[in-house]
C-alpha positions in Angstrom: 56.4 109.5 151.4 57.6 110.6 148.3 59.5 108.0 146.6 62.4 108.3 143.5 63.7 104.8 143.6 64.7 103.8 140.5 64.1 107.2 138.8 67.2 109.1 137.2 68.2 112.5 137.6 70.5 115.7 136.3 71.1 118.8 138.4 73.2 121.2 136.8 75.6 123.6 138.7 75.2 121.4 142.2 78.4 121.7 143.2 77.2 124.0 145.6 73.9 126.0 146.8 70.8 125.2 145.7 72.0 122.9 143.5 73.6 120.9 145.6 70.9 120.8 148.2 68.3 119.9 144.7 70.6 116.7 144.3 70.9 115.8 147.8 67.2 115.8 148.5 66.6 113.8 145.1 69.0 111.3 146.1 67.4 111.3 150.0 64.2 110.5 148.1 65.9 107.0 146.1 67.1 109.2 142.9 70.6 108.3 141.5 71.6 111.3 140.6 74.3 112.8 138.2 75.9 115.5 139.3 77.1 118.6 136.8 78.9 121.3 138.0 81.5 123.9 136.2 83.9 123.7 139.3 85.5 120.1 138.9 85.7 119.5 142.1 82.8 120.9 143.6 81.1 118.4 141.3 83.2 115.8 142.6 83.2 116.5 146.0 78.8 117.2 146.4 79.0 113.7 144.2 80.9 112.1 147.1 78.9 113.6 150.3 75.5 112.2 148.7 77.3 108.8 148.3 78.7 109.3 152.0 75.0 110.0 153.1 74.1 106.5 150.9 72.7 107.8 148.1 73.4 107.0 144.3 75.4 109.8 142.1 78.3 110.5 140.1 79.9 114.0 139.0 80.3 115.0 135.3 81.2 118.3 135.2 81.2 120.6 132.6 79.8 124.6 131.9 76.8 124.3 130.7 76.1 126.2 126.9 77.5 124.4 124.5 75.5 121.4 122.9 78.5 119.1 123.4 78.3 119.5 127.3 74.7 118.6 127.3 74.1 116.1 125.5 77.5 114.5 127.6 75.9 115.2 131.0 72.9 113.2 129.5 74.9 110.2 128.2 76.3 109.7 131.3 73.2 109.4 133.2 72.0 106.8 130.4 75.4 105.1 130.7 75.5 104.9 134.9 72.0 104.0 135.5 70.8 102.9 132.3 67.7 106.0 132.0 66.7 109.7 132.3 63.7 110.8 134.3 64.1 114.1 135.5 66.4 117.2 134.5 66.8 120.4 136.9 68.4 123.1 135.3 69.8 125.4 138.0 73.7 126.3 136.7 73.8 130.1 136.5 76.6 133.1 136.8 76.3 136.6 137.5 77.9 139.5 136.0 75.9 142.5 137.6 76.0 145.9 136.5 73.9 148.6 136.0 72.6 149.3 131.6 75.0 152.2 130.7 78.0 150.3 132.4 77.7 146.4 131.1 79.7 145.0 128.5 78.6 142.9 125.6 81.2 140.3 127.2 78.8 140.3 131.2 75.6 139.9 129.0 76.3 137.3 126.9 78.3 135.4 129.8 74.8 135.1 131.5 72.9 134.7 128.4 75.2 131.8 127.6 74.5 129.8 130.9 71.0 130.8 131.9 69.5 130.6 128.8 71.6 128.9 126.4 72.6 126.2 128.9 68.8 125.6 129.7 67.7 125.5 125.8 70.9 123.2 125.3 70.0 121.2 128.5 66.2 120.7 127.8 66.5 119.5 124.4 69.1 117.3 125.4 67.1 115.9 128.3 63.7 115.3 126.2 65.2 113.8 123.4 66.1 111.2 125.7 62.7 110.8 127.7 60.6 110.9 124.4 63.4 107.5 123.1 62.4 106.1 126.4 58.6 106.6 125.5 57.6 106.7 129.4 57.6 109.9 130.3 59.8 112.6 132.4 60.2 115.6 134.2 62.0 119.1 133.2 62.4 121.9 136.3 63.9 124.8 135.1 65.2 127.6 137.9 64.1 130.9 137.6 63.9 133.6 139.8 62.4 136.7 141.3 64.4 139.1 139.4 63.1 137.7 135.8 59.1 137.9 137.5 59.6 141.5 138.5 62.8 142.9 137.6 65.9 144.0 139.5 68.3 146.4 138.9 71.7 146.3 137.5 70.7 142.8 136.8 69.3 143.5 132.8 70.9 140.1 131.8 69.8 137.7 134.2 66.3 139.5 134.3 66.7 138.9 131.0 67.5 135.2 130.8 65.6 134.1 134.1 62.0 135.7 132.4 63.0 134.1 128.9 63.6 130.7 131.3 59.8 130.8 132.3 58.6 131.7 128.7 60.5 128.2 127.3 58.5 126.3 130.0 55.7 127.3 129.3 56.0 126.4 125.1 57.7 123.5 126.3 54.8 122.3 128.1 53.0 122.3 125.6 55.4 120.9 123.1 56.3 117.9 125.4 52.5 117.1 126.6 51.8 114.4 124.2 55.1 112.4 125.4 54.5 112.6 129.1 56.9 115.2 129.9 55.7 117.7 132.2 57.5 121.0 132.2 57.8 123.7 135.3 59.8 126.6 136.6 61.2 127.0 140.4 61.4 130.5 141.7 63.4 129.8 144.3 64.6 132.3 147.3 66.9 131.4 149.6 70.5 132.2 151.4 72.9 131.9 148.8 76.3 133.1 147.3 74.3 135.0 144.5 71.8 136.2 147.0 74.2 137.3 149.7 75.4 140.4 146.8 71.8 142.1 147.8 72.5 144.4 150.4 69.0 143.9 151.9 69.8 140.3 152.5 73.5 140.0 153.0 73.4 140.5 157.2 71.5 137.2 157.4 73.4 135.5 154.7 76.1 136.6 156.5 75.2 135.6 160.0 74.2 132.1 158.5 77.0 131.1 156.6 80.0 132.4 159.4 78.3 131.6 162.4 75.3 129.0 161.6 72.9 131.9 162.9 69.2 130.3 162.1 67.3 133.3 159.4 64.6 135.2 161.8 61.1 134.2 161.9 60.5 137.5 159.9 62.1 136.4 157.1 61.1 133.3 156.2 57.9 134.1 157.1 57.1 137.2 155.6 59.5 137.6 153.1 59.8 133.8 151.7 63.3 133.8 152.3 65.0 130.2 153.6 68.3 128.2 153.6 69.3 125.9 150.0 67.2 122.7 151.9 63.7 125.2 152.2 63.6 124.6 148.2 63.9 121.2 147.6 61.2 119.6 148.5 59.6 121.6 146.0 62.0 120.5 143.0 61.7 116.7 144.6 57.6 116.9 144.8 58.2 117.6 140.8 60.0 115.1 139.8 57.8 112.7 141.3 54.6 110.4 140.1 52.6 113.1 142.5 53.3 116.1 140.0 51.9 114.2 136.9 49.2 116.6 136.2 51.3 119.8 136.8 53.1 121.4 134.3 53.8 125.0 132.3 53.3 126.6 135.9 56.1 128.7 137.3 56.2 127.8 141.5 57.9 129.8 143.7 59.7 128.5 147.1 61.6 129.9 149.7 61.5 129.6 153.6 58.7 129.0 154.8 56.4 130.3 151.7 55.0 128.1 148.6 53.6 130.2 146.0 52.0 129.6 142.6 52.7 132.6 140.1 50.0 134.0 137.5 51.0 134.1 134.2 51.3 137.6 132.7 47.4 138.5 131.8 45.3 141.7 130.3 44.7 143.6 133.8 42.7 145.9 132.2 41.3 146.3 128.5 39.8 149.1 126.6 38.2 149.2 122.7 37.4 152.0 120.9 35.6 151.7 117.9 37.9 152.1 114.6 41.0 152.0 116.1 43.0 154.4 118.6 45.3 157.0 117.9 47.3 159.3 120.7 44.4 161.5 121.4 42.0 158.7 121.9 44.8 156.8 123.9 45.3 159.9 126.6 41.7 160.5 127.4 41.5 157.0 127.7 44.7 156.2 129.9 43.2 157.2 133.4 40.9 154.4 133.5 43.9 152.1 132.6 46.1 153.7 134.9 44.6 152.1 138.2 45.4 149.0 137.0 49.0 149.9 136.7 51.7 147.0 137.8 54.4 147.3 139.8 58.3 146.0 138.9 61.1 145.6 140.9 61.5 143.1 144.2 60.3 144.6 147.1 63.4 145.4 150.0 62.8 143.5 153.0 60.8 145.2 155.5 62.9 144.9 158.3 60.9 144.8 162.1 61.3 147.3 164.6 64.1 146.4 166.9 
């Protein structure tokens, strides 16, 4: 069993979703937890069902950005439970709309919480473990859309790909204090992914009527409820992830995936240099080692 008694952790924006059901598997596992969330009360009210259930956590909310908020959200861990062992960075926002139609104001909205918030988070966070001289664990939350891309989401691509870039510096930044650093994909029913037409039905069907996800799709597609994707964020935080870190690990139903970091697919020389000409007669042999964007639509059985 895994075991996080005595440990410490933060999960940003668990008022509700996945981060909610991050902190209330970290607390199942022994974890005191602090709870951060920009709703108030949804803070306050996920803080007091984990303490209900018997686990250990306060709310301090607060939008994450700003270096003032993080480095409070940290100080209150170290002032309730005296340490800081893990950080789970999952707050996020979305403004979608497609290129030619978003405003500076829906980019840097996203931009500001996904990315800033992490960045502001992190350093935060490890400041703290490296004081404490024993260690820790970061888990950032990406997502599908910044692995493959996803239309009429350029800012949260945006952020959730430069999410997974950070960890993987990070990593390497933090090895020397005992710090490992990872990314969560996660996929799961949610208020952010009930927006995706492809995936709203069973959202839908879950959330008004408690109607289970079909076999299908958590199956095939790697698409569960909030609780499929904590284990995953609870495994990292633990003594058993030690040796993992800089990897970006994808959850979601009934599907655990590791995913490759980007790579040269295909590689070509030519001697002194290519220009255009070289480059077309060339491109054909590339070509079959094209890669593919964009997250794949459900493929929904035959009724």
């Amino acid at each position: 069993m895994v075991d996080l008694s005595g440990r410490v952790a933060i999960v940003t924006g668990a008022g509700r979703g996945l981060g909610q059901a991050y902190a209330e598997a970290l607390a199942a596992a022994g974890a005191s937890v602090v709870v951060n969330d920009a709703e108030p009360d949804a803070a306050v009210e996920a803080a007091g069902k984990i303490r209900a259930a018997g686990g250990s956590a306060v709310a301090e909310p607060g939008a994450v950005g700003p270096s003032d908020v993080a480095q409070r959200i940290v100080e209150r861990a170290v002032a309730e439970f005296g340490r800081l062992d893990a950080l789970v960075t999952n707050a996020g926002i979305l403004r979608d709309r497609i290129l030619w139609n978003m405003s500076d104001e829906e980019f840097d909205a996203v931009i500001d919480v996904h990315l800033r918030g992490t960045f502001t988070c992190v350093r935060a966070a490890v400041r703290r473990m490296r004081e404490q001289g024993d260690g820790g664990r970061i888990i950032a939350v990406g997502s599908p859309a910044g692995q493959r891309g996803n239309p009429g989401q350029t800012n949260y691509s945006a952020a959730k790909a430069a999410i997974v870039g950070m960890v993987r510096t990070w990593s390497l930044e933090c090895a020397r204090a005992g710090v490992t650093v990872n990314a969560v994909i996660p996929v799961a029913a949610t208020a952010m992914t009930a927006t995706i037409p492809a995936f709203e039905p069973y959202v839908s069907a879950w959330q008004q009527y408690g109607k289970p996800l079909p076999r299908w799709l958590r199956a095939r597609e790697g698409f569960g409820l909030p609780h499929d994707a904590a284990g995953l964020v609870v495994f990292l935080a633990s003594a058993f992830s030690g040796s993992v870190t800089g990897q970006a690990i994808g959850v979601g139903g009934d599907r655990l995936a590791l995913w490759t970091h980007p790579a040269e697919v295909a590689v070509a020389y030519q001697e002194g240099g290519w220009d255009a000409e070289r480059i077309a007669e060339a491109w054909p042999a590339l070509a079959r080692y094209i890669q593919q964007v964009g997250i794949a639509p459900p493929q929904v059985p035959a009724p």
